[in-house]
VEXGU-424080 format. One record per atom (N, C-alpha, C): residue in one letter; atom name; x, y, z. Coordinates in steps of 0.001 Angstrom, whole numbers, plus 500000, padded with zeros to 6 digits. Layout:
BEGIN
residu_atome_xx_yy_zz
A_CA_X_Y_Z
...
***
This chain:
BEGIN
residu_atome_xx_yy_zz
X_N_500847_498803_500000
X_CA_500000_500000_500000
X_C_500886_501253_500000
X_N_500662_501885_498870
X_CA_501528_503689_498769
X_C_501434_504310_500266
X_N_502434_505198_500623
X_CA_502235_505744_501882
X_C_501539_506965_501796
X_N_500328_507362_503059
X_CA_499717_508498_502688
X_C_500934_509913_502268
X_N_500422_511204_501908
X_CA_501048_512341_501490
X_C_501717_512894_502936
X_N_501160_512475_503993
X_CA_501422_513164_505331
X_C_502675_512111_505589
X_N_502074_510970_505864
X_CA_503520_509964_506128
X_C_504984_509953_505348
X_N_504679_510574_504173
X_CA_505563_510611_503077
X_C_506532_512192_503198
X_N_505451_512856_503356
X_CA_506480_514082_504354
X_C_506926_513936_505485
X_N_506579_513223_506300
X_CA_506955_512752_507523
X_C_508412_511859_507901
X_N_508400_510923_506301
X_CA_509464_510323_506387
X_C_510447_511267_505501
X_N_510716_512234_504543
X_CA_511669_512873_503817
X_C_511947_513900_505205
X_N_511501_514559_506322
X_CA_511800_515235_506723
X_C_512002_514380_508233
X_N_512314_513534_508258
X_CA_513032_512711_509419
X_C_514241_513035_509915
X_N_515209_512958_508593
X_CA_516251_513495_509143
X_C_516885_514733_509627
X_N_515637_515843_509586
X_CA_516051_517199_510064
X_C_515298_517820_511268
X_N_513954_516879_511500
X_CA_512907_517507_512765
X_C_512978_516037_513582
X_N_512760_516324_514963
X_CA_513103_515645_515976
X_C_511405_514729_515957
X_N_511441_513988_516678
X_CA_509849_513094_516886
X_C_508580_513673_517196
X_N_509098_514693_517962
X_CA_508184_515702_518577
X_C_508060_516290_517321
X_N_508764_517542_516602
X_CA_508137_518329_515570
X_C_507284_517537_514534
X_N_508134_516331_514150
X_CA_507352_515139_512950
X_C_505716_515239_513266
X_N_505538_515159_514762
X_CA_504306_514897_515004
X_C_503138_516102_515174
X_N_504378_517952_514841
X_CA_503427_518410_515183
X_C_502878_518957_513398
X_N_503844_518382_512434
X_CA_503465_518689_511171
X_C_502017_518818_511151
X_N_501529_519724_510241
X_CA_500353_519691_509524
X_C_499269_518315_508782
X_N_498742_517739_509247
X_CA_498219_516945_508269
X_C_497011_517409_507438
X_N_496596_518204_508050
X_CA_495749_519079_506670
X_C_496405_520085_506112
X_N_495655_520334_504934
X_CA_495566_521421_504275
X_C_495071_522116_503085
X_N_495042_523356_502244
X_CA_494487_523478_501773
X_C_494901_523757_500473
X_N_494264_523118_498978
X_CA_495274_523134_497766
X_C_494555_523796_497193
X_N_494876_525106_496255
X_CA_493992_526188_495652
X_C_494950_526434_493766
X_N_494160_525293_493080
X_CA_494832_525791_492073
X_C_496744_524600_492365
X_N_497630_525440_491881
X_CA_498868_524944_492420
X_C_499318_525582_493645
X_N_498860_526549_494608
X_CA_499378_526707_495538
X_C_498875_526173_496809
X_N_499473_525782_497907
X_CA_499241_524768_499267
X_C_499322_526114_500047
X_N_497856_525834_500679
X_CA_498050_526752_502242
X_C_498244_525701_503884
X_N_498969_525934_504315
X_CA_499389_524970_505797
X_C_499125_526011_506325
X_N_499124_525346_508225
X_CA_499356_526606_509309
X_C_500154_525778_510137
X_N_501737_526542_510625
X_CA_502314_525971_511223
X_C_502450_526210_512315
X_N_502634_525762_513445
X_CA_502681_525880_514796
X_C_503777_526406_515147
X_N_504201_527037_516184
X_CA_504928_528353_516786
X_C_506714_527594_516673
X_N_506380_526559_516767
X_CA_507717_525968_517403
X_C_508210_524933_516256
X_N_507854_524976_514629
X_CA_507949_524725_513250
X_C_508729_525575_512485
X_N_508556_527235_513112
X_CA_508711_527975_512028
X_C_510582_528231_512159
X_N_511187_527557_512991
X_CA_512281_527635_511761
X_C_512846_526591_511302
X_N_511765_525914_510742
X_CA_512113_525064_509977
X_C_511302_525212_508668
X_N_510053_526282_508431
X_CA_509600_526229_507727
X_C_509633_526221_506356
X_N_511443_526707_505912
X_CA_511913_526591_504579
X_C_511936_524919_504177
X_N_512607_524298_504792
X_CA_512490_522942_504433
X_C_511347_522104_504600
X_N_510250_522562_505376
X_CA_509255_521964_505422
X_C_508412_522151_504370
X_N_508127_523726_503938
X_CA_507549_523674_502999
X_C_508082_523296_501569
X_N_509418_522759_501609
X_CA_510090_522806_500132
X_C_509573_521098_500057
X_N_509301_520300_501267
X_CA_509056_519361_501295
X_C_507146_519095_500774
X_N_506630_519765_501454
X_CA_504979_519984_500708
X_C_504981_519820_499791
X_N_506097_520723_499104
X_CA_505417_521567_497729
X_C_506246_519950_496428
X_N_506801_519545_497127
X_CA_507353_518266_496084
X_C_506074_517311_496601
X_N_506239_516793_497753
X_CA_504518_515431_497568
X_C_503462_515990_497233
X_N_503371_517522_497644
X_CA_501641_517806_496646
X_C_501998_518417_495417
X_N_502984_518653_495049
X_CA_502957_518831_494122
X_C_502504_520737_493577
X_N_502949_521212_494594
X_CA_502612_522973_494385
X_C_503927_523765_493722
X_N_503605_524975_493601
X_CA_504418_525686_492782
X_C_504895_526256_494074
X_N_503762_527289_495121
X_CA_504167_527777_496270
X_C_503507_527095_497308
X_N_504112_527190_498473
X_CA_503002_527136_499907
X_C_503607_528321_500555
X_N_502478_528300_501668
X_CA_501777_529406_502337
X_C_501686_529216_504142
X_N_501949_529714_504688
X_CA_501701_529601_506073
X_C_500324_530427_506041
X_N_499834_530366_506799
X_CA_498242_530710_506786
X_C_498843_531484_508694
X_N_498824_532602_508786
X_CA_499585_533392_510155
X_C_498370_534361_510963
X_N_497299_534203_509712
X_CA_496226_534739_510831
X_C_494866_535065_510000
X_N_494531_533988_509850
X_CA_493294_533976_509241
X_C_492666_534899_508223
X_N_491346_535263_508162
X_CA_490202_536344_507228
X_C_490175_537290_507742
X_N_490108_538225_507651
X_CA_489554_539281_508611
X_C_489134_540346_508272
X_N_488413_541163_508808
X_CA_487672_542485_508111
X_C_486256_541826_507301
X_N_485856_543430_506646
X_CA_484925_543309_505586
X_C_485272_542989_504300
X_N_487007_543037_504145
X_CA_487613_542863_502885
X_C_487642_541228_502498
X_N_487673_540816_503645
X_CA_487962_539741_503882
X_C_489117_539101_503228
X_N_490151_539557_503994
X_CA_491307_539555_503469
X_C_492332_538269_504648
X_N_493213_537441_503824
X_CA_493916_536645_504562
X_C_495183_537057_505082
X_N_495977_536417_505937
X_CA_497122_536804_506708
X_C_498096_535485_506177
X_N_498988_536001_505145
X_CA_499656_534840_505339
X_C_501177_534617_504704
X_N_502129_534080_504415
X_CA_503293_534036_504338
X_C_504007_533234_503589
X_N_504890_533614_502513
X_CA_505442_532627_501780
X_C_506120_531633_502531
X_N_506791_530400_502429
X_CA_507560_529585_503215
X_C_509058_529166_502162
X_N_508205_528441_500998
X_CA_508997_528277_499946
X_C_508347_528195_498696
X_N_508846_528195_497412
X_CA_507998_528463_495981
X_C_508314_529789_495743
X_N_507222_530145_494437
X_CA_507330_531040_493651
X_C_506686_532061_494233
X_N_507291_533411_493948
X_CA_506403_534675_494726
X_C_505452_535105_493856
X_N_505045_534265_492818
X_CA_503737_534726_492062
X_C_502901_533758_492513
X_N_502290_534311_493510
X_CA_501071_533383_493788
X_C_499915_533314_493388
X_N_499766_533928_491900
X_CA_498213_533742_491391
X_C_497953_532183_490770
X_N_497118_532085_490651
X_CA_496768_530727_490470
X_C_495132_530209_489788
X_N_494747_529367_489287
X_CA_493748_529263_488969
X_C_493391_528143_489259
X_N_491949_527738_490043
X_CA_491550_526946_490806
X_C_490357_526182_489702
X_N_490183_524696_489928
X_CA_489380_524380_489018
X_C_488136_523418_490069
X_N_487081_523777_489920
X_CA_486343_522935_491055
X_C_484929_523068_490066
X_N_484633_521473_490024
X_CA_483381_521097_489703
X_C_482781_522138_487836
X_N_484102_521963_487525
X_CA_483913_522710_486062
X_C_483899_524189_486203
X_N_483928_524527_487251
X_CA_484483_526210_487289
X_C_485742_526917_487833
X_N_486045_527530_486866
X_CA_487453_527923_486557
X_C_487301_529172_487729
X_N_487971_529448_488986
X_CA_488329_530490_489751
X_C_490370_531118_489716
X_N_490496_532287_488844
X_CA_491989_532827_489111
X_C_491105_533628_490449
X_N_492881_533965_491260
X_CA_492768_534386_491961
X_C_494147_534462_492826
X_N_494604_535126_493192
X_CA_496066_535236_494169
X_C_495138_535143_495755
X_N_496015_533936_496668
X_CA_495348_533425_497813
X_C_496441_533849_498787
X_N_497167_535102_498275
X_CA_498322_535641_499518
X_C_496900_537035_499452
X_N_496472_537198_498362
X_CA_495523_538176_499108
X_C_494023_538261_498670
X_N_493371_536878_498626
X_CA_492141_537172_498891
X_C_491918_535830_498925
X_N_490640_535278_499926
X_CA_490270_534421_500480
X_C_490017_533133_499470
X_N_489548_531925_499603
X_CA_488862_530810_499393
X_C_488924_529755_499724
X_N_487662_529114_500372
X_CA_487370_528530_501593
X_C_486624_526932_500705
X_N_487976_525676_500438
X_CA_487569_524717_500183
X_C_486311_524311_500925
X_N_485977_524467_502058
X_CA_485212_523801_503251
X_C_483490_524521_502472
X_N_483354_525111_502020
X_CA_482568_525902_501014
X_C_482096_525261_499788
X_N_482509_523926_499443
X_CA_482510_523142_498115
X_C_480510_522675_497816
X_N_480661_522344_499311
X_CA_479043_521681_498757
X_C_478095_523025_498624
X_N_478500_524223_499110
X_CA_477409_525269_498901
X_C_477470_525853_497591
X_N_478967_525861_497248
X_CA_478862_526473_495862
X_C_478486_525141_494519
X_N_478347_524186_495233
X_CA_477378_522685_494313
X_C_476426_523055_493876
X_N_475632_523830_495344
X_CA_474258_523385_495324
X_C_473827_524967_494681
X_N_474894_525982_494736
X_CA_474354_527047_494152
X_C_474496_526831_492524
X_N_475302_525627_491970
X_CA_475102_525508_491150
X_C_473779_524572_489947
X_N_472679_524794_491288
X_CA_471672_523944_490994
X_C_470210_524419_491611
X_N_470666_525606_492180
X_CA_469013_525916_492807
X_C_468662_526800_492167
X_N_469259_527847_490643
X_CA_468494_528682_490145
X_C_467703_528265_489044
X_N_467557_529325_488390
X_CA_466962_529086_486416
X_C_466746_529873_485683
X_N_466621_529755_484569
X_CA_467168_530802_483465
X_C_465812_531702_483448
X_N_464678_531447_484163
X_CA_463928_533295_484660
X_C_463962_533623_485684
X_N_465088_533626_486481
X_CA_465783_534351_487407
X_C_466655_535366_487395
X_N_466490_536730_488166
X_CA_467494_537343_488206
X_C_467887_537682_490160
X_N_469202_537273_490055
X_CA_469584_537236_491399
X_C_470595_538395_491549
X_N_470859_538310_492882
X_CA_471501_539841_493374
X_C_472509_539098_494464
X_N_473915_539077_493978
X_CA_474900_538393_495014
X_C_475858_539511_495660
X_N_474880_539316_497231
X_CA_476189_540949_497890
X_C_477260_541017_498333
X_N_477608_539638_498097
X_CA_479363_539528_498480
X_C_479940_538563_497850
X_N_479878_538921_496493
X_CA_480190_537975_495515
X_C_481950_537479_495324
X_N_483024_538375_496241
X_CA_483872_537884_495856
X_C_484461_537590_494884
X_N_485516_536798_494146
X_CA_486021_536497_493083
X_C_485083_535619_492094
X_N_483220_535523_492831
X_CA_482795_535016_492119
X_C_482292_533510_492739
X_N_482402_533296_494128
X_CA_482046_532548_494552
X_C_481115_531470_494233
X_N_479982_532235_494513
X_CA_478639_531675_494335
X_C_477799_531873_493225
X_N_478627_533010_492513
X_CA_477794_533743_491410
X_C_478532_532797_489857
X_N_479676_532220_489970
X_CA_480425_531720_489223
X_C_479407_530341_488595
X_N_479306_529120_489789
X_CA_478724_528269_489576
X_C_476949_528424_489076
X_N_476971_529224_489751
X_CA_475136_529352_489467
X_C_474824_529567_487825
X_N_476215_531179_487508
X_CA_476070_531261_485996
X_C_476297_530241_484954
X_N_477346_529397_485272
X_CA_477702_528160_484243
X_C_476968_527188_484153
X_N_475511_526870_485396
X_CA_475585_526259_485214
X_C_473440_526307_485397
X_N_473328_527185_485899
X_CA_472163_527295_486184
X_C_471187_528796_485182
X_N_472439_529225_484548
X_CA_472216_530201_483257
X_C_470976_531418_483762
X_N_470511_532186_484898
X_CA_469553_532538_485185
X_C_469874_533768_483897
X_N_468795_535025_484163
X_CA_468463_535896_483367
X_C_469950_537122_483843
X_N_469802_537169_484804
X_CA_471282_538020_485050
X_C_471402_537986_486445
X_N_472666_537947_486716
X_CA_473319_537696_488425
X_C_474295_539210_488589
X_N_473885_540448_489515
X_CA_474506_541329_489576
X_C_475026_541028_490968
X_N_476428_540654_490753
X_CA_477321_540643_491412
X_C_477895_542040_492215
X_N_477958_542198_493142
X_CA_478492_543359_493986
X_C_479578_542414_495503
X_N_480734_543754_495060
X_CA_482020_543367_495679
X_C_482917_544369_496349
X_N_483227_544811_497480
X_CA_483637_545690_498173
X_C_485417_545818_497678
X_N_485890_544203_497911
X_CA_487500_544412_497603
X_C_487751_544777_496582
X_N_488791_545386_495989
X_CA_489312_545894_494621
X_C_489569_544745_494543
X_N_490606_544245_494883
X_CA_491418_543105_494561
X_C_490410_542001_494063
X_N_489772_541640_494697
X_CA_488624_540242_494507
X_C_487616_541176_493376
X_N_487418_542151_493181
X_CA_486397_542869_492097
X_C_487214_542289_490953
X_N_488617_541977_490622
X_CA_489905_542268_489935
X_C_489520_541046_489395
X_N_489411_539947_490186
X_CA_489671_538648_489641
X_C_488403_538236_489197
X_N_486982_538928_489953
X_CA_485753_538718_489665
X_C_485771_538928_488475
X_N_485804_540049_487908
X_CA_485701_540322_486210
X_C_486766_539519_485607
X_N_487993_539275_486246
X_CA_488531_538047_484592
X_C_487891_537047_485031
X_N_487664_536595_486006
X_CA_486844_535281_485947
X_C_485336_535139_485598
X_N_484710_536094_485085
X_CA_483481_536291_484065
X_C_483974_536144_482897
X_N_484989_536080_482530
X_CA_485616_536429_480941
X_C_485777_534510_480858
X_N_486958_534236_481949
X_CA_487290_532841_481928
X_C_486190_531670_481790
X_N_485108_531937_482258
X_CA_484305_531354_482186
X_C_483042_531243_481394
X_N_483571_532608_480596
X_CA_482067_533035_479208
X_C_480722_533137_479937
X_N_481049_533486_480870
X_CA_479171_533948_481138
X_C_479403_535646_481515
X_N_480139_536332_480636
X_CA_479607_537865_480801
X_C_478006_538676_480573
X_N_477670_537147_479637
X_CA_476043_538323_479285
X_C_475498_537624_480384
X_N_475786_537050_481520
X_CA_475013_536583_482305
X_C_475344_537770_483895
X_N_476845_537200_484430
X_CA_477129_538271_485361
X_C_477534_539814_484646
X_N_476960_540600_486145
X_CA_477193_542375_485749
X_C_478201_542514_486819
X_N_479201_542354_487349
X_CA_480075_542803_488312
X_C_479752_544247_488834
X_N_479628_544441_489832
X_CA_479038_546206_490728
X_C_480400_546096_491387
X_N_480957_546973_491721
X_CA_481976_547732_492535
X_C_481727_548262_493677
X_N_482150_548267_495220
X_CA_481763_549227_496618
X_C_480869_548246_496829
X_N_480468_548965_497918
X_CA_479651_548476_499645
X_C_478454_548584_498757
X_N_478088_547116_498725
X_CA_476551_546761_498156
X_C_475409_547685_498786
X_N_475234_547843_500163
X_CA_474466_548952_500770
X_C_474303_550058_499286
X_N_475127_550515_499159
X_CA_475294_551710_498169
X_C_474816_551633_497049
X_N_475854_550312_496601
X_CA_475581_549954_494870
X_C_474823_548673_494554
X_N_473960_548029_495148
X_CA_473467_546656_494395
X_C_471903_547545_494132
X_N_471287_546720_492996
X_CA_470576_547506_492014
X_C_468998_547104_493459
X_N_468136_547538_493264
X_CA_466999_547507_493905
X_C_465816_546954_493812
X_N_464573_546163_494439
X_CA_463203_545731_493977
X_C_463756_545420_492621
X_N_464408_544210_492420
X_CA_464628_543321_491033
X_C_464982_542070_491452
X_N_465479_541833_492386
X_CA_465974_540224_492742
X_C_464661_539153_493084
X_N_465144_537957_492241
X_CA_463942_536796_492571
X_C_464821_536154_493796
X_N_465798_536367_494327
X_CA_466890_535841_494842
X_C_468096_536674_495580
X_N_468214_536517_496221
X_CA_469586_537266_497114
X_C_470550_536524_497819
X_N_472183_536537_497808
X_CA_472640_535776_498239
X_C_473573_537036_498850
X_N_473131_536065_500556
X_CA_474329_537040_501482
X_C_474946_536287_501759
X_N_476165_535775_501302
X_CA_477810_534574_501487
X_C_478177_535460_502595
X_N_478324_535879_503503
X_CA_479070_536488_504143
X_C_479275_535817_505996
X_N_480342_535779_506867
X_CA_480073_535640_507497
X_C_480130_536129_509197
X_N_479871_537632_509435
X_CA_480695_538567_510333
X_C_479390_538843_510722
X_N_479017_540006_510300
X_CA_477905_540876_510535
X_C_477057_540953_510023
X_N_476699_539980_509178
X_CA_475778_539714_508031
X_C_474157_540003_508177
X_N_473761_540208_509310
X_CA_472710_540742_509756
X_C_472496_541643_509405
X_N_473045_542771_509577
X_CA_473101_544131_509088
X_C_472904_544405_507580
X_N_473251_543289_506805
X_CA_473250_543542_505356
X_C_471253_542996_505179
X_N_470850_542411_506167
X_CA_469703_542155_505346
X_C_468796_542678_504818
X_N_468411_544212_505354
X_CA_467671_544920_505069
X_C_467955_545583_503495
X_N_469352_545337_503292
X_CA_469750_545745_501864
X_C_469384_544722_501060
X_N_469196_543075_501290
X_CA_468729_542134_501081
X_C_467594_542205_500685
X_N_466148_542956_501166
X_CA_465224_542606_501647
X_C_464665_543756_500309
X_N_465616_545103_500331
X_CA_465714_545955_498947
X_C_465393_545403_497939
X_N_466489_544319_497884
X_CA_466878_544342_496421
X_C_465836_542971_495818
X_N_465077_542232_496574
X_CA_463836_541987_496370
X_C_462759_542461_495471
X_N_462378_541820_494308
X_CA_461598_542683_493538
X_C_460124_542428_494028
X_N_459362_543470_494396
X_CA_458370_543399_495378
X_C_457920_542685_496522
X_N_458980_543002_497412
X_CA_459243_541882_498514
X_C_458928_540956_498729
X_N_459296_540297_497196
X_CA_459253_539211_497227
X_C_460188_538233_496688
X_N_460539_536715_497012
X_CA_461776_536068_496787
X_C_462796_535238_497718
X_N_463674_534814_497629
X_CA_464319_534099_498338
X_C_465830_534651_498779
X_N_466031_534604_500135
X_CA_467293_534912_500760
X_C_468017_533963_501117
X_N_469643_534207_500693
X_CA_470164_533078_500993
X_C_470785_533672_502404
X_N_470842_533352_503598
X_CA_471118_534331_504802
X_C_472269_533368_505267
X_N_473663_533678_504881
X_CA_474881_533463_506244
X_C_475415_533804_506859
X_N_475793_532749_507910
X_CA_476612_533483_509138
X_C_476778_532694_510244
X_N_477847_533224_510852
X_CA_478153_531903_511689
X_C_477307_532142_513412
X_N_476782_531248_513925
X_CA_476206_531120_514850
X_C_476488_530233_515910
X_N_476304_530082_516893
X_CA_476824_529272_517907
X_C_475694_528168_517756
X_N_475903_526817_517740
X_CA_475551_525549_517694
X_C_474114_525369_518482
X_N_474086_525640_519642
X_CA_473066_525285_520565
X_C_472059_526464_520366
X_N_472227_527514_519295
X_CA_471098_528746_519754
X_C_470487_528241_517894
X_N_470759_527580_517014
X_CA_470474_527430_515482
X_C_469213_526540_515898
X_N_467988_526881_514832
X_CA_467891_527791_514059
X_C_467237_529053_514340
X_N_467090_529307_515946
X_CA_466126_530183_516847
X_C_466678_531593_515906
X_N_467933_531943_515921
X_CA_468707_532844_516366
X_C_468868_533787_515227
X_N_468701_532631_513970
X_CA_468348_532962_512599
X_C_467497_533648_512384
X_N_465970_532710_512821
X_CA_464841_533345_512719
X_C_464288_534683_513038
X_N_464993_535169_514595
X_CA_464685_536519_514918
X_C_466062_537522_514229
X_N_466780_537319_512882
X_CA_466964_538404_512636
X_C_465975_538726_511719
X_N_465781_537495_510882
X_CA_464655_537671_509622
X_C_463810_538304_510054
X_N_463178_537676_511533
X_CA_461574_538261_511764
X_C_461736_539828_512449
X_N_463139_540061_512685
X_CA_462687_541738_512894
X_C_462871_542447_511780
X_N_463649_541903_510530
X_CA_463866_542608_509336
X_C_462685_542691_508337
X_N_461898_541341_508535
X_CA_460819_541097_507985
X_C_459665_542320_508324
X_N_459585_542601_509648
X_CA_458536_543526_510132
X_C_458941_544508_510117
X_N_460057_545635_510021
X_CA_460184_546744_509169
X_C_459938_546917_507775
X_N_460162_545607_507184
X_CA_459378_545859_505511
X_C_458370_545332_505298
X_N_457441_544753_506345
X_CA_456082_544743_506470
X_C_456037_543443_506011
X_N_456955_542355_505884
X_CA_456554_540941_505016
X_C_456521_539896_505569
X_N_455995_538928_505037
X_CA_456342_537726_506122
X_C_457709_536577_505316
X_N_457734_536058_506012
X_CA_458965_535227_505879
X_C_458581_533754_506056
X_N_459314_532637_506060
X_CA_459375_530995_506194
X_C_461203_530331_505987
X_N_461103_529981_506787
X_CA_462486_528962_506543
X_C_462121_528166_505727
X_N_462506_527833_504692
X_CA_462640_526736_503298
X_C_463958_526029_503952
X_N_464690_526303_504637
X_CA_465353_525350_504618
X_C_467039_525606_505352
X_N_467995_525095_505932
X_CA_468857_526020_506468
X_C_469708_524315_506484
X_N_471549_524665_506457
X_CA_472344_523899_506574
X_C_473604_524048_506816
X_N_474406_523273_507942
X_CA_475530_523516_508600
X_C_476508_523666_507139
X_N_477112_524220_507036
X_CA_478158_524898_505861
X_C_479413_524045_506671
X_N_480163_524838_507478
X_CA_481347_523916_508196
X_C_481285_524549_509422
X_N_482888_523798_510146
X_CA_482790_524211_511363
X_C_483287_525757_511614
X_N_483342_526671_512361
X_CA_484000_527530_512617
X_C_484941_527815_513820
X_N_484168_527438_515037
X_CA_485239_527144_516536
X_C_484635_526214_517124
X_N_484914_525924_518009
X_CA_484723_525200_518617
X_C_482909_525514_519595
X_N_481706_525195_519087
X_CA_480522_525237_519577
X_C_479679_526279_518608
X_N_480844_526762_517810
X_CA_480177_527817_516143
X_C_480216_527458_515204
X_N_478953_527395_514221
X_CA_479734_527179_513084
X_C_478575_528250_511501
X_N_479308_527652_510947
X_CA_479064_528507_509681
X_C_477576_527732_509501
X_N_476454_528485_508872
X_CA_475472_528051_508439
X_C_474867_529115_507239
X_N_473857_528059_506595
X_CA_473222_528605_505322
X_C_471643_528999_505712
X_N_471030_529794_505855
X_CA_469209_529508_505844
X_C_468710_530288_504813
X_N_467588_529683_504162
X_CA_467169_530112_503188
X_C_466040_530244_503565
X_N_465678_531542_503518
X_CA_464676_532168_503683
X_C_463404_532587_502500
X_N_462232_531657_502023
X_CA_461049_532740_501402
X_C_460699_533696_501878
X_N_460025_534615_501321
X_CA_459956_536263_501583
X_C_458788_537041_500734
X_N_457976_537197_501339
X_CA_456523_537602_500365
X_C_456156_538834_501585
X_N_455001_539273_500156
X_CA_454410_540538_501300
X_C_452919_540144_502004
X_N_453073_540774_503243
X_CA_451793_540068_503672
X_C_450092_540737_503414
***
């Protein structure tokens, strides 16, 4: 039996890390395109040139990445660090027939995310027009267009950088007459009373965006895709009363269609999806 990819780094780097470090190697991680993101532990990093020169030969990457401090902000921007490889870290990611470029030293993407952007590639249709407010490099708006062809998906994106890759990756993928890429704080710029559909990917403060959600609804009416991460034991209560106070400032009623653990986030949190119907009452 071949030895796993972890054991196989484990044994090329024997002769330079003691039993203890061997064991505190990484066995996950994350492959984007040709570049490897790891996170190494405090008492790794000086070894991290040879460790990662060792990654990047069994997986087979151009660069890896120390991952030094997660997402953060509204930019949602990563923290993270060459180890060894090439300092061009753009890359183009291929998942489930959609082509994502994108440089992952500065802007996010979250393998753990695979089955949502599946299923977004299967819940629209071509007399739909949806409104995605944190579309990113194209996240959710990518799969839906290739594959679910609605009437038009206006994408709105705060980062330059991720706006950057959003538009070549409308090109890469030939659905420009489908996505409209918007620029700035969706609050501002996503178009209004036109969406059969709204997707809030987001996962911080995402509450706050719903009422811009609830806008862009074409006669308050339609479906919200509402994320965000929540603590385990309060789902799906916790959900419900943001909808139902957002719902009763725009006078509508609401229904859970349906809601699903996305991944983990800490320990007793985790990321979730609820999809919300939305009519007027």
């Amino acid at each position: 039996m071949a030895p796993t990819p972890i054991n196989q780094i484990k044994k090329n780097l024997s002769g330079n890390l003691s039993i203890n470090h061997l064991n505190k190697l990484p066995s996950k991680w994350e492959k984007i395109g040709n570049v490897l993101i790891i996170s190494l532990p405090s008492d790794l990093l000086k070894f991290k040139t040879e460790i990662g020169e060792t990654y990047s030969k069994i997986l087979e990457c151009k660069t890896v990445l120390n991952d030094i401090g997660g997402i953060s902000g509204i930019l949602r921007k990563p923290k993270r660090e060459i180890v060894y490889g090439s300092s061009d870290t753009i890359t183009v990611h291929k998942e489930n027939g959609v082509l994502f470029k994108l440089d992952p030293m500065k802007v996010m993407f979250s393998s753990g995310n695979i089955d949502e952007r599946i299923r977004m590639a299967n819940i629209s249709n071509k007399n739909e027009t949806v409104v995605d407010l944190f579309a990113g490099i194209g996240y959710f708006s990518l799969p839906m267009a290739v594959y679910c062809k609605p009437k038009k998906i206006f994408s709105c994106e705060l980062n330059p950088t991720s706006y950057k890759f959003l538009c070549e990756n409308i090109v890469l993928n030939n659905v420009s007459d489908i996505i409209e890429p918007i620029k700035g704080d969706c609050r501002v710029t996503a178009p209004k009373n036109i969406a059969d559909r709204v997707l809030l990917g987001y996962i911080f403060d995402t509450k706050d965006y719903l009422p811009t959600a609830f806008e862009c609804l074409k006669d308050n009416t339609g479906i919200i895709h509402y994320h965000n991460k929540f603590p385990d034991k309060k789902v799906p209560n916790i959900a419900l009363k943001d909808v139902e106070a957002v719902s009763k400032k725009y006078s509508c009623k609401y229904k859970l269609l349906e809601y699903r653990l996305v991944k983990s986030y800490a320990p007793g949190i985790s990321h979730y999806v609820f999809d919300f119907g939305i009519d007027k009452k």
